[in-house]
C-alpha positions as CSV (number, residue, x, y, z in Angstrom):
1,X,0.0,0.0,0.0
2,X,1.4,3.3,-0.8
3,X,1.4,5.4,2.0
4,X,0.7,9.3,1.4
5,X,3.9,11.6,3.2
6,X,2.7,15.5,3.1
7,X,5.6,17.5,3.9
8,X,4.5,21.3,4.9
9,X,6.7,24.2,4.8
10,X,5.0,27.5,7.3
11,X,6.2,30.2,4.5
12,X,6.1,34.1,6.0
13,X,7.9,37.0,4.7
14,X,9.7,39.1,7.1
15,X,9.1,42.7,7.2
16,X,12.3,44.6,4.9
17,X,14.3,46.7,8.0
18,X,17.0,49.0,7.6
19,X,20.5,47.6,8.4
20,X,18.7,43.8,9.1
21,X,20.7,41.0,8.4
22,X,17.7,39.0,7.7
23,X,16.1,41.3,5.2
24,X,14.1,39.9,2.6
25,X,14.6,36.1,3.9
26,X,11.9,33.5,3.0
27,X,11.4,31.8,6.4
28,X,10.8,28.1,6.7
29,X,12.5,25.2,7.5
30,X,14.0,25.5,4.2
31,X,15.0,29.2,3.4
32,X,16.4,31.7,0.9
33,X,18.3,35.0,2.5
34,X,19.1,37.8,-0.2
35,X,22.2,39.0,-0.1
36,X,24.4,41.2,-2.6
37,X,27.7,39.8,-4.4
38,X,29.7,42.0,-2.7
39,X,29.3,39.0,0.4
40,X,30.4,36.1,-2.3
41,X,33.7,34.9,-1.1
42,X,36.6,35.3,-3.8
43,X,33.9,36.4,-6.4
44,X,36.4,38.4,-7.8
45,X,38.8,36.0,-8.5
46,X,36.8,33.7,-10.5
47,X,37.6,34.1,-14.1
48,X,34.2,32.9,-15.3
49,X,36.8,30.4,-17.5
50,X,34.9,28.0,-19.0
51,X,31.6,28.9,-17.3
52,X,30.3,30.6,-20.3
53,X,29.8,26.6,-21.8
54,X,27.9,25.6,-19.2
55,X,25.8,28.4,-19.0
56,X,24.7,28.9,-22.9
57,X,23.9,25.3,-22.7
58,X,21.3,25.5,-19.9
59,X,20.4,28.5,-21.6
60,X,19.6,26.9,-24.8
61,X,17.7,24.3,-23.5
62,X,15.9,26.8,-21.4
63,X,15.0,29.3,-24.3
64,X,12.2,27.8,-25.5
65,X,10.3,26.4,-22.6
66,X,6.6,27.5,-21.8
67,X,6.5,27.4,-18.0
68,X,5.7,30.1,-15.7
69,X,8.1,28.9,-13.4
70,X,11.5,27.6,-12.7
71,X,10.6,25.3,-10.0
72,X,12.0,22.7,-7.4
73,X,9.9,21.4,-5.1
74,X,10.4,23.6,-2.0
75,X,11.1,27.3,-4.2
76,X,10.5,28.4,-7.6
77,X,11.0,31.7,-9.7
78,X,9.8,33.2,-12.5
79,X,11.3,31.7,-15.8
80,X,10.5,34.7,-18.3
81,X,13.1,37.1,-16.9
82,X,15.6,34.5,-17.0
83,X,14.8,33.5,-20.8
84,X,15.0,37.5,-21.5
85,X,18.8,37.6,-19.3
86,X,19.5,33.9,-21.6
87,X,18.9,35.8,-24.9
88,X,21.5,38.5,-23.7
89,X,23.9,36.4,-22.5
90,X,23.9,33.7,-25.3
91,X,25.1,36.9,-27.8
92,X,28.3,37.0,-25.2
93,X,31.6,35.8,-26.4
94,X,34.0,36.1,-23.5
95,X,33.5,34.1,-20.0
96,X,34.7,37.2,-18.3
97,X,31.9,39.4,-19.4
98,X,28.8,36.4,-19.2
99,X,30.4,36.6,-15.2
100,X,30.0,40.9,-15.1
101,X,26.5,40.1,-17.0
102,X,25.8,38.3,-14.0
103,X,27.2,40.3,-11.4
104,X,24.8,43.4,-12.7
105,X,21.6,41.8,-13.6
106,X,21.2,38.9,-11.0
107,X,21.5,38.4,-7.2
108,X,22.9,36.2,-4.8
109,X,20.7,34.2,-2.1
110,X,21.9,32.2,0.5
111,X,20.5,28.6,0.7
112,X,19.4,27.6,4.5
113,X,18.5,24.4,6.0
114,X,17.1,24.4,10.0
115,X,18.8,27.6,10.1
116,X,22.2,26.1,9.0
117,X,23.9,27.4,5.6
118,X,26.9,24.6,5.1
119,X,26.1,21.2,4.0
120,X,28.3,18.8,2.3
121,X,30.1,18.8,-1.0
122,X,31.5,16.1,-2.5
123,X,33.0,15.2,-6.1
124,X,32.7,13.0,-9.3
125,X,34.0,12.2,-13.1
126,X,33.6,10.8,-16.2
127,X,35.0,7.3,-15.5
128,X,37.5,5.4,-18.3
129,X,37.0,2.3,-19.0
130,X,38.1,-1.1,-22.0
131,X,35.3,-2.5,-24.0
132,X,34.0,-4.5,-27.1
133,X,31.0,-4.3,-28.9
134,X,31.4,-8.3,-29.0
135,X,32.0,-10.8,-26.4
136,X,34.9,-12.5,-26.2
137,X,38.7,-12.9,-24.8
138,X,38.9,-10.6,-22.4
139,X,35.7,-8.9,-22.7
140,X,33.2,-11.1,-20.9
141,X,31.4,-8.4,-18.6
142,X,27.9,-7.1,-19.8
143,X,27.0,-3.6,-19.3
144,X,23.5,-2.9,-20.0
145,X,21.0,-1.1,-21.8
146,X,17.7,-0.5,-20.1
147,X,15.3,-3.4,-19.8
148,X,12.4,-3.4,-21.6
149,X,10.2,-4.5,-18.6
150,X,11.4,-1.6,-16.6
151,X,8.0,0.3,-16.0
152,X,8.1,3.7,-14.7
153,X,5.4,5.6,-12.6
154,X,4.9,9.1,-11.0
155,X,2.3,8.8,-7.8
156,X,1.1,12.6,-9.0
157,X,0.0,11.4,-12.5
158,X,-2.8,9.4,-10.4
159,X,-3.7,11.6,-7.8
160,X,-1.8,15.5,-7.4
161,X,-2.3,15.0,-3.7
162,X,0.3,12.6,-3.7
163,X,4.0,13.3,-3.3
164,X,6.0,14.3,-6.7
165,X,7.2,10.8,-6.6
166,X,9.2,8.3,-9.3
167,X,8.7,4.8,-8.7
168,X,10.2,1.9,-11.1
169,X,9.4,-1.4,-11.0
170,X,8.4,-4.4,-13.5
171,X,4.5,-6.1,-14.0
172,X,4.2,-9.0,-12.6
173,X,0.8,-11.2,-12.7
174,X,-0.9,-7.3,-13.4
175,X,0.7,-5.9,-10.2
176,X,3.8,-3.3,-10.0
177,X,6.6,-5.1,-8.2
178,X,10.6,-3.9,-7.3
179,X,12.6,-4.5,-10.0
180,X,15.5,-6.9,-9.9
181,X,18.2,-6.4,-7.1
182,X,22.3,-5.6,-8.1
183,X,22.2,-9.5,-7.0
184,X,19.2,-10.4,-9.4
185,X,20.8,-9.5,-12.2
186,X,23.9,-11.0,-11.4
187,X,22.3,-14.4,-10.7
188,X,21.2,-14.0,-13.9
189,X,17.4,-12.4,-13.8
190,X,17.8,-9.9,-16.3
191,X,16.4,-9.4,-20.0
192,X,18.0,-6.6,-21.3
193,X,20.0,-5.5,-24.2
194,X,24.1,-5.8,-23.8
195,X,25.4,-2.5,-25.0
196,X,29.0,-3.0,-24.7
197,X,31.4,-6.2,-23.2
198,X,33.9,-4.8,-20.7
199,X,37.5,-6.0,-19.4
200,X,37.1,-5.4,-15.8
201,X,33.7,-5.5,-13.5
202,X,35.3,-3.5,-11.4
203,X,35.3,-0.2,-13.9
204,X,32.3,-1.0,-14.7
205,X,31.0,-0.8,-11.2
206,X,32.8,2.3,-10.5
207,X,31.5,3.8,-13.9
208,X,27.7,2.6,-12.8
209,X,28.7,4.8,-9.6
210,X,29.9,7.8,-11.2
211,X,26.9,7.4,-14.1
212,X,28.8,7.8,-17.3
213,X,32.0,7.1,-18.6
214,X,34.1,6.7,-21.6
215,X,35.1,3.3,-23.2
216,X,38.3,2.7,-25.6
217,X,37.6,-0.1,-27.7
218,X,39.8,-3.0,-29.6
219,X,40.7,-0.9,-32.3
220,X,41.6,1.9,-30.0
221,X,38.5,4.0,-30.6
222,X,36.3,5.7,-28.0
223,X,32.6,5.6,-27.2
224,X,31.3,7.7,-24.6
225,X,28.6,5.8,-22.2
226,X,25.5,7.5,-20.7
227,X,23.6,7.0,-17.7
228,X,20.0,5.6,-19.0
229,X,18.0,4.8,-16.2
230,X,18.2,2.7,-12.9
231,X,16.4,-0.4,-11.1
232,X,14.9,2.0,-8.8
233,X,16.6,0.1,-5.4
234,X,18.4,2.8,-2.9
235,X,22.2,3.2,-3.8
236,X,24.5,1.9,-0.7
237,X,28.1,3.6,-1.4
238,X,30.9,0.8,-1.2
239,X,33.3,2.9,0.7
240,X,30.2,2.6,3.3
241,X,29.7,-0.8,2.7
242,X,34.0,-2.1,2.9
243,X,33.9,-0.1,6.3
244,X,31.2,-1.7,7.3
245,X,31.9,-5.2,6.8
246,X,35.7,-3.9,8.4
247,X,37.7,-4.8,5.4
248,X,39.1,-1.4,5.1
249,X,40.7,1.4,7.3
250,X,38.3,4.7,8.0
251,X,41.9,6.8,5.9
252,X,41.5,4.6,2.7
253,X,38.0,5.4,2.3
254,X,38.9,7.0,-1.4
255,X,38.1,6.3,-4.7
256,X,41.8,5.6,-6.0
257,X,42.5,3.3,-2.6
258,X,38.6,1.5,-3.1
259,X,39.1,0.5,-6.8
260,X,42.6,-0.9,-5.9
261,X,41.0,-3.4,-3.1
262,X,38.2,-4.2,-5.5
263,X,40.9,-5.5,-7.8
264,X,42.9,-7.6,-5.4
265,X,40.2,-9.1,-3.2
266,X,38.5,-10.7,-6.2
267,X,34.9,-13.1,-4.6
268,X,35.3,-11.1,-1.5
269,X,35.1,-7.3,-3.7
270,X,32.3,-9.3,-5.6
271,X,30.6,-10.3,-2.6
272,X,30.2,-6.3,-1.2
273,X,29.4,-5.2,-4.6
274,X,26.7,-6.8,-4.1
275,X,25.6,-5.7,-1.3
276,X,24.8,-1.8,-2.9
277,X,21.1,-3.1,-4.3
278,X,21.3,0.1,-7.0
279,X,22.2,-0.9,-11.0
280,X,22.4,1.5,-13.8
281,X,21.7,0.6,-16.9
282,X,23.7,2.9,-19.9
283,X,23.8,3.9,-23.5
284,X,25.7,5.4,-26.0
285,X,25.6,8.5,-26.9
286,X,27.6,10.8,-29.5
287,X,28.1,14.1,-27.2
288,X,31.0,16.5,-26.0
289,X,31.1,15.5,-22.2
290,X,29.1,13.5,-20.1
291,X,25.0,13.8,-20.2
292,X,23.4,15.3,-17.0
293,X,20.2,15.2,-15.5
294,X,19.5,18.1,-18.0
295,X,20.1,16.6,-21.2
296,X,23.5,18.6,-21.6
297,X,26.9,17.5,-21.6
298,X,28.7,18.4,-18.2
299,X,31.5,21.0,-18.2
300,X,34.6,20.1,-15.8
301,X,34.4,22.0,-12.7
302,X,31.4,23.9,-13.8
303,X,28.3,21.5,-13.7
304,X,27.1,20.6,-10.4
305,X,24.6,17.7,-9.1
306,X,22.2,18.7,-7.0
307,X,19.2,17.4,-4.9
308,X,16.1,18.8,-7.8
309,X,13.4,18.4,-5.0
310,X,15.6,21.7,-3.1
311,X,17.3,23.6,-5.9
312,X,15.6,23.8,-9.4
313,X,17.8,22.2,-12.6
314,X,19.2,25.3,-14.8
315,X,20.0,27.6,-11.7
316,X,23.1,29.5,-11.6
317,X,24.8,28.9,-8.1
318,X,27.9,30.3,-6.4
319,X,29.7,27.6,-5.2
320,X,31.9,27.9,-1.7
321,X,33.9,24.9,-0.5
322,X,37.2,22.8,-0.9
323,X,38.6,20.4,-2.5
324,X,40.5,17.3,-1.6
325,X,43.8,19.0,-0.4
326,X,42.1,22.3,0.9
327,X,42.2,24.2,-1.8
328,X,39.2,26.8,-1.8
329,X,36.5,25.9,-4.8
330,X,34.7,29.5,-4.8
331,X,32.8,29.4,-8.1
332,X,30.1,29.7,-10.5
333,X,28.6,26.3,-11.3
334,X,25.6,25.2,-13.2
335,X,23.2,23.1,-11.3
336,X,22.1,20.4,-14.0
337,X,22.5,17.3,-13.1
338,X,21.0,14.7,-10.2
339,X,23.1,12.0,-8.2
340,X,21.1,8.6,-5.9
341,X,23.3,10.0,-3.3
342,X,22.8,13.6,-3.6
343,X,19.9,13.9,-1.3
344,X,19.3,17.3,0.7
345,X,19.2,21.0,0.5
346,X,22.3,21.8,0.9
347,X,24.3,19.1,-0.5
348,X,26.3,19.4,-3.9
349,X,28.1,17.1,-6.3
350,X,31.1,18.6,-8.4
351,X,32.0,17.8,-11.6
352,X,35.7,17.2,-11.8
353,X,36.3,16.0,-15.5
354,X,37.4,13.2,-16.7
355,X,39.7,10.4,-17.0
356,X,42.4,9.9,-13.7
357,X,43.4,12.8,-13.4
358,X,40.2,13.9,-12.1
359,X,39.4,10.5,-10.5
360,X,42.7,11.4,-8.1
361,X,40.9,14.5,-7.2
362,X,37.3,13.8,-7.9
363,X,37.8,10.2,-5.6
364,X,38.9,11.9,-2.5
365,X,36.7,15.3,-2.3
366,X,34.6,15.6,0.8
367,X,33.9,18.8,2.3
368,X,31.7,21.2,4.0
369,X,30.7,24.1,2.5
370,X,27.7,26.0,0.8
371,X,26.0,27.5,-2.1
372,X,23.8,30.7,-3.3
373,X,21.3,30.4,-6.4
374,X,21.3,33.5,-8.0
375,X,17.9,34.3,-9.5
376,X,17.5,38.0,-12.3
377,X,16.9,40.9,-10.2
378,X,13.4,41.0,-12.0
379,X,12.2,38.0,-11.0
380,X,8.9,36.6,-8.7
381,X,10.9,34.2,-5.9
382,X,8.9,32.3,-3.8
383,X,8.9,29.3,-1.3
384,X,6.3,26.7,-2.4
385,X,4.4,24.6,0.3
């Protein structure tokens, strides 16, 4: 039986005051505080490099959409001003002017969580990975397309008092029912289409982790591998899962240090593998970087995953945190992708690159921090119940 969960948010708006530091916030639980970008740390010394890829991307995609709204589930503002800012900024050549675009014409607010402002940022990349469209000699490791049984359902389509809810599943005897486990499939329950044969289960787990990655075939060729959909199970990190179980250290809880016990500890890596019930199913795509949640190819150190029931896809954010070795990340960044993991309002996903360069970096990032969505001057802003 599915059980209804209404989640309500008191909304009030406080009274503007001279001086206040809490002028023009949006109080609830969840809450937005306006600030000016004069109180960004180390704006100025982001070059806007690279950003300008990101953002004519969203921008793009964004240009021709009918909604009122630009809209996550706890805030949403008005889309039109930003399609009118997209037009202006989409006729801008140089990085360094789409920032000072930005800097006049939209403003900063500080994302808040029960009253808190930092949550936790960590990091991901385009994994690398050997393949063959055939089976055979060393390629004897399916990765898979998306089943054709996998059924899909949103609880709202039947009823819009329920939650905004995604369920997936398979019929069975006319009923909805879980789909098949990490476990299932590898006993050996799945009908679905083999995309690709890898070399090594373990890139291929670590590239169903990360979502996407790039395969170099026989002839020395590349493909690059999308994320497609999922078997709908929660996603149980293996870092979590090897400390768990006490078959590695609390310090070697990285990427880098995870994939090399994975590759020596062959049935017993297998066995805690298993154990994360989440499977992603890929395809291939023909694109310029990795495909997020958005449809758009990522942009190294410029898209960010976010959790799309707190901060709507498309947003501009201002990024403050780390990275791995303590250098300061203080940034613009896209948010326009989605991660099983990335779950909460102020909780953030970076987009290293690709290959292992960024896996050294992207495989050890965990840090607090926060982030500011920055919304046209112009525009309606709103906390939804």
């Amino acid at each position: 039986m599915l059980k209804k969960s209404i989640v309500c948010f008191f909304i009030s708006f406080l009274a503007s005051c001279s001086g206040g530091e809490k002028e023009n916030v949006l109080t609830a639980p969840f809450e937005l505080q306006k600030l000016e970008i004069s109180q960004l740390q180390n704006w100025d010394n982001d070059t806007g490099a690279y950003f300008g890829k990101a953002i004519k991307d969203v921008c793009t995609k964004l240009k021709y959409q009918s909604a009122v709204y630009l809209k996550s589930e706890k805030i949403s503002y008005s889309l039109a001003p930003y399609q009118k800012h997209c037009q202006q900024i989409l006729n801008l050549q140089n990085d360094g002017d789409i920032k000072s675009y930005i800097e006049q014409n939209f403003q900063p607010y500080a994302v808040i969580v029960d009253g808190k402002t930092e949550g936790q940022f960590t990091s991901y990349y385009e994994a690398t990975l050997n393949a063959s469209y055939t089976r055979g000699g060393r390629y004897q490791y399916p990765i898979y397309g998306k089943p054709k049984d996998l059924v899909e359902i949103n609880l709202r389509d039947f009823d819009q008092s329920l939650p905004n809810m995604r369920l997936i599943g398979r019929v069975k005897d006319g009923k909805l029912v879980k789909y098949y486990t990490r476990k299932e499939i590898d006993d050996g329950r799945l009908d679905a289409p083999v995309i690709l044969w890898g070399d090594d289960p373990v890139d291929i787990y670590i590239m169903q982790i990360q979502g996407a990655g790039v395969a170099t075939l026989p002839d020395g060729k590349k493909v690059r591998v999308a994320y497609a959909d999922n078997n709908g199970h929660k996603f149980k990190g293996i870092g979590s899962i090897l400390l768990e179980k006490g078959l590695i250290k609390s310090g070697d809880v990285s990427m880098p240090k995870i994939r090399e016990w994975l590759r020596e500890n062959g049935e017993t890596a297998k066995k805690s593998m298993l154990l994360n019930d989440r499977f992603i199913f890929h395809k291939i795509v023909k694109a310029d970087g990795p495909i997020g949640a958005m449809g758009l190819p990522l942009v190294a150190g410029r898209s960010l995953a976010v959790d799309k029931h707190y901060i709507p896809l498309g947003s501009i954010m201002w990024l403050e945190t780390t990275g791995p070795d303590g250098e300061p990340i203080n940034k613009l960044v896209m948010a326009e992708d989605v991660g099983s993991a990335i779950k909460g309002g102020i909780r953030g996903d970076y987009f290293w690159g690709h290959g292992e360069k960024a896996l050294e970096s992207a495989g050890r990032m965990n840090s607090r921090g926060r982030y500011f969505i920055l919304i046209p001057r112009n525009a309606e802003v709103k906390v939804n119940d």
